[in-house]
Every structure is written in C-alpha cells, then in structure tokens.
C-alpha positions in Angstrom: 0.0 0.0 0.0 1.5 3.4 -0.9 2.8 5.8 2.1 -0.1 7.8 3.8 0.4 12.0 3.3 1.9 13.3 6.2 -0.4 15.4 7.4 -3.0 12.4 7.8 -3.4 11.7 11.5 -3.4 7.9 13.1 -5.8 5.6 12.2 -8.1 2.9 14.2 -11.2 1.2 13.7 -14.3 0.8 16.1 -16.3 -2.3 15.8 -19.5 -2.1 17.3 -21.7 -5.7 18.7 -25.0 -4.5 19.6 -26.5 -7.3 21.3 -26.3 -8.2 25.2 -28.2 -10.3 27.4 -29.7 -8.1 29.6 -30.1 -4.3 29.4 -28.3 -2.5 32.3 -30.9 -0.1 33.5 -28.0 2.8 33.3 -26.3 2.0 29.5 -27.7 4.7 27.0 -25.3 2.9 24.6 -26.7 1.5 21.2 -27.1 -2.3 22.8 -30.5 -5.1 22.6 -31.4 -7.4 25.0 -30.7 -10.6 23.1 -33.4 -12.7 22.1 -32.7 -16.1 20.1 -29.5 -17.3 18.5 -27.2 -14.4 17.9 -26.8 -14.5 13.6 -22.8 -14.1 14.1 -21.9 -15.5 11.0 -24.5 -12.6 8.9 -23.0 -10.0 11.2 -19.2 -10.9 10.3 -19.6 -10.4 7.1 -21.8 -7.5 7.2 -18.9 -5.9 9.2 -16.2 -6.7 6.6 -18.8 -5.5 3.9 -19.0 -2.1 5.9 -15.7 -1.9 5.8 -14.9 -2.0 2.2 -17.6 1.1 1.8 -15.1 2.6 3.8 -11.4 1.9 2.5 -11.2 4.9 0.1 -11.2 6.9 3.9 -8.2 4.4 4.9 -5.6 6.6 2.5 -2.8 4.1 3.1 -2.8 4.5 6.5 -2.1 1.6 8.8 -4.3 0.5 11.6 -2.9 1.4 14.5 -5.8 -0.1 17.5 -8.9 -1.7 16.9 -11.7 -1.8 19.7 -14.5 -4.0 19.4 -17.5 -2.9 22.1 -20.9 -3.3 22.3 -23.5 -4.7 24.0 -21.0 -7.3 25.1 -18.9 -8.4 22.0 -18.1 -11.7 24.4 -20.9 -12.9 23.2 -19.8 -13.7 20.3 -17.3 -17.0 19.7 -13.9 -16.7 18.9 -13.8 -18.7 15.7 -15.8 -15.2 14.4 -13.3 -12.5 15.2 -10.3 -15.1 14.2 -12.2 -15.0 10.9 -13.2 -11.2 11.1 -9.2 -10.6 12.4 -8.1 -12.3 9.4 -10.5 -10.9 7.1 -9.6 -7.2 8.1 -5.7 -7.7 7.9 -6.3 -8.9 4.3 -7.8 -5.2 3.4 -5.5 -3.3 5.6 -2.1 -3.1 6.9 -1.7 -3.6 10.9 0.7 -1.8 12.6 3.3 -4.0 13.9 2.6 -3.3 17.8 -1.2 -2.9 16.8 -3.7 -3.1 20.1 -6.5 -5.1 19.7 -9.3 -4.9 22.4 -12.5 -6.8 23.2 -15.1 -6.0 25.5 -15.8 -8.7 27.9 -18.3 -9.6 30.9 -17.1 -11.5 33.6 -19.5 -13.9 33.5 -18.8 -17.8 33.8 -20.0 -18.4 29.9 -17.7 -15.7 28.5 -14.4 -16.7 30.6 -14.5 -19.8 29.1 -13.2 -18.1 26.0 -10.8 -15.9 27.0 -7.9 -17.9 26.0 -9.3 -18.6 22.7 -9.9 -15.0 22.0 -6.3 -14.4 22.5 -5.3 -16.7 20.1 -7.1 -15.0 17.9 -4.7 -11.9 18.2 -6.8 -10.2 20.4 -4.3 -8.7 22.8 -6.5 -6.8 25.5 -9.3 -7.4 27.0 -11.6 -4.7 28.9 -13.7 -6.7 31.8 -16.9 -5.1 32.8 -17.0 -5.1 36.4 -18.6 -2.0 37.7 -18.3 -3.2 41.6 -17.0 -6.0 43.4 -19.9 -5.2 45.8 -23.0 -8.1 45.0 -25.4 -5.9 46.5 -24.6 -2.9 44.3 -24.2 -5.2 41.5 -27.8 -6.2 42.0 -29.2 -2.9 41.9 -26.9 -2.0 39.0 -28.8 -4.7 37.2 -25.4 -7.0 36.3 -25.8 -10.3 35.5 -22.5 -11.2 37.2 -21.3 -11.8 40.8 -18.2 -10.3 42.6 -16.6 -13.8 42.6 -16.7 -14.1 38.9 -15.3 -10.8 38.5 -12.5 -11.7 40.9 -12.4 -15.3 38.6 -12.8 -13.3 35.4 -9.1 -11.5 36.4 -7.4 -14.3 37.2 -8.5 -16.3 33.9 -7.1 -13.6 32.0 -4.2 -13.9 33.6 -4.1 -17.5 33.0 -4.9 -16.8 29.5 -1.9 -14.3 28.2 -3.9 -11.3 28.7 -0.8 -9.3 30.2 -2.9 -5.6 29.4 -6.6 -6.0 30.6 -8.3 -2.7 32.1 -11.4 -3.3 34.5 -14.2 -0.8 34.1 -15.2 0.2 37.3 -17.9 2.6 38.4 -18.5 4.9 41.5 -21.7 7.1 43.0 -23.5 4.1 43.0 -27.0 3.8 44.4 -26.3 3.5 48.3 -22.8 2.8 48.3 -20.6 4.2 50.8 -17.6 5.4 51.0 -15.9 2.7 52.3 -17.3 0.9 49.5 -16.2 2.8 46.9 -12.6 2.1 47.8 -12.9 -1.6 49.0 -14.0 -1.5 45.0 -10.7 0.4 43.8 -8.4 -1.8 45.8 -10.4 -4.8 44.9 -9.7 -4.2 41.8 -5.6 -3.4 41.9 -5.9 -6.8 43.5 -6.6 -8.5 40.3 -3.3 -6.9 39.2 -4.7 -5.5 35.9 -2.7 -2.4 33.9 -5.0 -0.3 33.3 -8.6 0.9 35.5 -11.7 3.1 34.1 -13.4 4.6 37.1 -16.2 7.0 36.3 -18.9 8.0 37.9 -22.5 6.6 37.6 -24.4 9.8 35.8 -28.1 9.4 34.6 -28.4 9.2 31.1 -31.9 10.1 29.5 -33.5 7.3 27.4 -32.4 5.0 30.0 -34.6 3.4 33.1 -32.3 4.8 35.6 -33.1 8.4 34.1 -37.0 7.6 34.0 -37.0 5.9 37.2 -34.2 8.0 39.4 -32.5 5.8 42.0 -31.0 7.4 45.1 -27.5 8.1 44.4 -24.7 9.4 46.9 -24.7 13.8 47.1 -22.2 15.8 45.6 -19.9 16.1 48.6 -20.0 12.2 49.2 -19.1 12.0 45.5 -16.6 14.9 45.9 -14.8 12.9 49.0 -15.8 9.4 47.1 -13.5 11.0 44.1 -10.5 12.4 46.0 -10.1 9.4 48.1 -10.0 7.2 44.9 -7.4 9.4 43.3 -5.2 8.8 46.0 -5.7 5.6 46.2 -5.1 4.4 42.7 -2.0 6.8 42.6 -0.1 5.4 45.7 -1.0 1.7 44.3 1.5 3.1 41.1 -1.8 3.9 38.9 -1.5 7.3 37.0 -4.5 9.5 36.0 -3.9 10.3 32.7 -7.5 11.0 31.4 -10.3 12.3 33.4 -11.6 9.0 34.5 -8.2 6.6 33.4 -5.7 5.5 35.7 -2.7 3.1 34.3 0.2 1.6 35.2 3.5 3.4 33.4 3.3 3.3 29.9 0.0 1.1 29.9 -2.2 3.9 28.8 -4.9 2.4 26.3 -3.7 3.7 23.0 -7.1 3.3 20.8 -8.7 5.9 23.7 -5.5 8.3 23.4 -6.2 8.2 19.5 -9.7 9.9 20.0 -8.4 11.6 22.7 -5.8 13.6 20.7 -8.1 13.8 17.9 -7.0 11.1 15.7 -8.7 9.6 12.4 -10.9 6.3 13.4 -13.2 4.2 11.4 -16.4 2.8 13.1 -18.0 -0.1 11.8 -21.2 -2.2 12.8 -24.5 -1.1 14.0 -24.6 2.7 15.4 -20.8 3.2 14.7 -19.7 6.3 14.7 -16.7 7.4 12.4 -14.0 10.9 12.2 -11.9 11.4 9.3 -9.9 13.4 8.0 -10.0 13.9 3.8 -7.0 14.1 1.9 -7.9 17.8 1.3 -7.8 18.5 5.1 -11.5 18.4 5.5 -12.9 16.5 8.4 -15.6 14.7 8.0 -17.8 11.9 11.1 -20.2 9.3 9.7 -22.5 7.0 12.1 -24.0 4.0 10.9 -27.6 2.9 10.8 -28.5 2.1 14.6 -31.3 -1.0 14.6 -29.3 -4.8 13.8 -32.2 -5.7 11.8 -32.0 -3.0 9.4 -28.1 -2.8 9.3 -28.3 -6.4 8.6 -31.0 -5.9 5.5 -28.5 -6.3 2.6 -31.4 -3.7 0.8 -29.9 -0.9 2.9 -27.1 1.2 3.1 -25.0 0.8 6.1 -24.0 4.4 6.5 -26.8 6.5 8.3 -25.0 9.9 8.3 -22.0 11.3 6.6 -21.1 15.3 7.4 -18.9 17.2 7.2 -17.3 19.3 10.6 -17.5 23.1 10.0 -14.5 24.7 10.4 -15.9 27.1 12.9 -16.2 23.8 15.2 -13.2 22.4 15.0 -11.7 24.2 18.6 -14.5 23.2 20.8 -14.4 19.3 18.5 -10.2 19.2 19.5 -9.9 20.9 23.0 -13.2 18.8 24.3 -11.1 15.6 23.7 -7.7 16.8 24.0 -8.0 18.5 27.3 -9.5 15.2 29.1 -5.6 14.2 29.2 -3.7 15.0 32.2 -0.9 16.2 30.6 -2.6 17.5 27.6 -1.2 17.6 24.0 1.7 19.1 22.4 0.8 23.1 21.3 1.4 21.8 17.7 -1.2 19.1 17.6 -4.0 21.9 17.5 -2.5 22.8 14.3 -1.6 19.4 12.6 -4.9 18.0 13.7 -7.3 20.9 12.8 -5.6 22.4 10.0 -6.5 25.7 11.9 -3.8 28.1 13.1 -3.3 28.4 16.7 -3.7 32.3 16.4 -7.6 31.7 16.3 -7.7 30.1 19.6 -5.0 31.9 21.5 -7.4 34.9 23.1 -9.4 32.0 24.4 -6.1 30.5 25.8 -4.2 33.0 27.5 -7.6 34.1 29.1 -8.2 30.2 30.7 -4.6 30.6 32.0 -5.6 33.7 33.5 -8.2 31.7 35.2 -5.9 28.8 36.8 -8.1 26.9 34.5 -5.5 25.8 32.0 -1.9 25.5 32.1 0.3 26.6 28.4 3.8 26.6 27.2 5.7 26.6 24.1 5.0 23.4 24.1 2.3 21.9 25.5 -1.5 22.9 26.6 -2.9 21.0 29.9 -5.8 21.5 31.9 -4.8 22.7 35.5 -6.1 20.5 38.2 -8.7 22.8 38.7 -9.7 23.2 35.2 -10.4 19.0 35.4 -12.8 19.8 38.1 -14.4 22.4 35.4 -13.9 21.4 32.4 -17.4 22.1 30.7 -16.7 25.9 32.1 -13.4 25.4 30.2 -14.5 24.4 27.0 -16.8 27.8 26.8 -14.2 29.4 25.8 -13.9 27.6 22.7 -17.4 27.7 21.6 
C-alpha cells in the first residue's frame, strides 16, 4: 500500500456488537437485549462489507488499534473475530505493535473463551466489572457476581492477557464510601494495567433516568472522588484521562487516539466514524442504529455522513484533548485541525488567567482545577 500523506493523523477502527443479554438499566449505549440465537456469522460479514464502503477513507494508513464494544462483544465466539481478524488484515495493513481490544463480561460463559480470543490476536481485554460489591451489582442490574469478576481476572491472567483494564464505576445507588474504595483496591488486586473509574451519571433514554435511584450527594461524591485518586495513585496507577488510571506506559492507546483527535473508522450497527479527507476536511459518519436493518442487505449501512465546520473544530479538539492529564503538544491543535493556533490563542491565554489551563511553548494541559471544570473550560472555545 502506498505511504499515507503526512499530514493524515493515526488511524483505528471501532467495531460495534449490539446485542447483550440483559439491558443495564443505566447504559444509554446503542445495545439489545438478546433474544434467540445471535446471527454471528451474517454480522461478520456484514462488518467486513462495511468496511470495504469505507477503505477509500483508509488513505494508506495503517491500523494502529482496533476496539470491538458493544453490547457485550463476548458474546460472540472466537472462531468469528479469528475470521473477522483475518479478514480485516487482508484489506489493511496492521501496525506491527497494533492493540486489539475486546469487550468482555465477567460472567462464567464468556471466561470460558478468554484464552481462545487471545489466540485469535486479540491482545486486550476490557472486563466489565462495575463493583466487586454483589449488593450494588444487583441494583446495578449485572448479571455477574463479585466472585466471577474476581475469577474473570485471574483467567485472564491465566490466559496471556498481560494488558486488561477493568471498568469500574463509582456514585452508585447506596454505596458508601468505604465501599467505593474496597471497590478500587479490589480491583488493583486482580493486578490489571489499566482501571476506568467514572462516575454513575443518569443518562436520559435510560430506566435509571426515568425511574431515578437514590444516588450518593455531591460532597460524598466529591470525597468518594478524591479518596480514589489517591488511592489508585499510591498503588502506582497514573490518571492520565479524566476517568483513566494506568500503570506506566500502559495507557490504552485506541482511547488516546480519540483523545488527541485522531482519524478512526467505526464499523457495525450505530458506529460512529472521524476522518480526516486528503484535502484537510474532516468529516464523522454514524451507521444505521437497529441490527435488523443494518443487517437488510437492501440498505445502506452508513446513516450519516457530514462534514465538521470549520468554525467547530476548537470546541471538537480541545473537548477531547483536554481530558488528558498532561494534555497535548501546542502543535497538535494545528496538525490536527488544519487551523492556526492564532484563532484560539485569546481563548487561551484568558483560561490561563483563570488557573483553568496550564500553556507553554509546548504543550497545553488543563490545571487541576480546570479537570474539576472542564465544561466551564471548554466555553471558551465555543
């Protein structure tokens, strides 16, 4: 394949698995409650067909990450990504230290294939926990128990997963303090690389949001929150994101690519897409939402295709770039956007007035403070 332009940014690809077994009463994410025998072998190769509608974005570019979510993409067997895996590589090049992550539960049926997904070249897993709590798990509506999210670590272990993250939540209905933490160390326990811990927020269109529980207030989450940080960080886990913590040079690579406002296809049902044309134009496609009809080989697969105006390309770059810790490099605006940093300069000399952000001649970072704020940050850019 010929050399990619320079000014092209990295590129990975999303796969999207809509189908779980039960709907979480708090996901507002594009996932149905499964109902029959899952057609795996239909949805495989409506993937690879989405992808070759997409290729002419690809521009030579190798993959660098793919992340396949859902729903829970354990569902699926590992005989299908082996063939989806080798079906992809054939269309594009990998890069040679490519990550490759599944979603996984932690339930009993999906550890069973944890090995065989990583003979597949899948090379990290991300284990749905939530809590190591079995009350709060209940009222979370999880399928699982805490001892097969304890069993679910371990297995990976067993299996060659070296890199696994565990997604953990906190501000859960009822829990304590106390809890939250037992949670966090819990969790280091099972020796993983790399921990998501985010709070529990009400999403509409979901039967949390329609039916509210009671949730911990703002200063148990405030105390919930600090305590955490600490935690992780004198168990040797970083923050690098707002809600990411990894051990040293274990940050999960497909989330920096969004993060610093990298190209990524998104394939399957209600993937979304950004890429950048050869022409510098930026453009984000989404793909149609319901599996029935994005598995009706009458319809198109793409749902949307537009193109991001110029005039929101700050907010679009500093609203994932400034999640990072340590921000990006002062350059990146420019490379990434095609925008000169003259246009948002006013906005950031005035946030560094404001303690809010922290600038050099090389880098741009949030200041501690302006984590806390960060939707009062990103005014300045709209």
């Amino acid at each position: 394949m010929s050399s990619p332009p320079p000014t092209l940014p990295p590129l990975s690809l999303y796969i999207h698995v809509p189908w779980c077994v039960r709907k979480c009463p708090y996901c507002d994410f594009n996932s149905h409650q499964q109902s029959g025998e899952l057609p795996e072998a239909a949805y495989i190769q409506a993937l690879l067909d989405d992808l070759r509608m997409d290729l002419p974005y690809v521009q030579g570019r190798p993959l660098q990450s793919i992340f396949i979510g859902g729903g829970t993409p354990s569902l699926f067997s590992a005989d299908a990504y082996a063939r989806l895996l080798t079906a992809i590589a054939d269309l594009l090049d990998f890069a040679p230290d490519i990550e490759i992550t599944l979603e996984a539960n932690p339930g009993t049926f999906e550890q069973k294939k944890f090995g065989d997904f990583r003979r597949t070249g899948i090379n990290r897993l991300s284990i749905g926990v939530q809590s190591f709590n079995d009350v709060l798990l209940k009222k979370l509506g999880r399928i699982h128990n805490a001892g097969e999210a304890l069993r679910a670590a371990a297995i990976a272990h067993e299996a060659g997963f070296g890199n696994f993250n565990l997604d953990l939540m906190f501000g859960l209905p009822g829990q304590s303090r106390q809890q939250a933490l037992q949670d966090l160390e819990n969790a280091v326990a099972c020796k993983p690389r790399h921990i998501s811990w985010y709070q529990l927020t009400l999403e509409p269109n979901t039967e949390f949001y329609r039916f509210p529980p009671a949730l911990p207030d703002d200063d148990e989450i405030h105390e919930i929150h600090s305590a955490g940080q600490a935690l992780l960080a004198n168990r040797g886990f970083s923050r690098y994101e707002i809600s990411a913590y990894a051990r040293p040079g274990q940050q999960a690579r497909h989330n920096l690519n969004y993060w610093q406002f990298g190209d990524y296809l998104g394939i399957g049902a209600g993937a979304h897409g950004k890429l950048t044309l050869a022409a510098g134009d930026i453009i984000r496609t989404r793909k149609t939402r319901q599996p029935g009809h994005y598995l009706d080989l009458h319809k198109v697969f793409t749902a949307e295709t537009r193109s991001v105006a110029k005039s929101e390309l700050p907010l679009e770059f500093m609203m994932n770039a400034l999640r990072l810790s340590d921000g990006v490099p002062l350059q990146l605006f420019a490379a990434r956007t095609g925008l000169a940093l003259s246009q948002v300069q006013p906005a950031l000399d005035q946030l560094q007035a404001r303690g809010l952000l922290e600038c050099n001649a090389d880098n741009i970072r949030p200041s501690a403070k302006g984590l806390l704020f960060l939707n009062e940050l990103l005014l300045a850019f709209m």
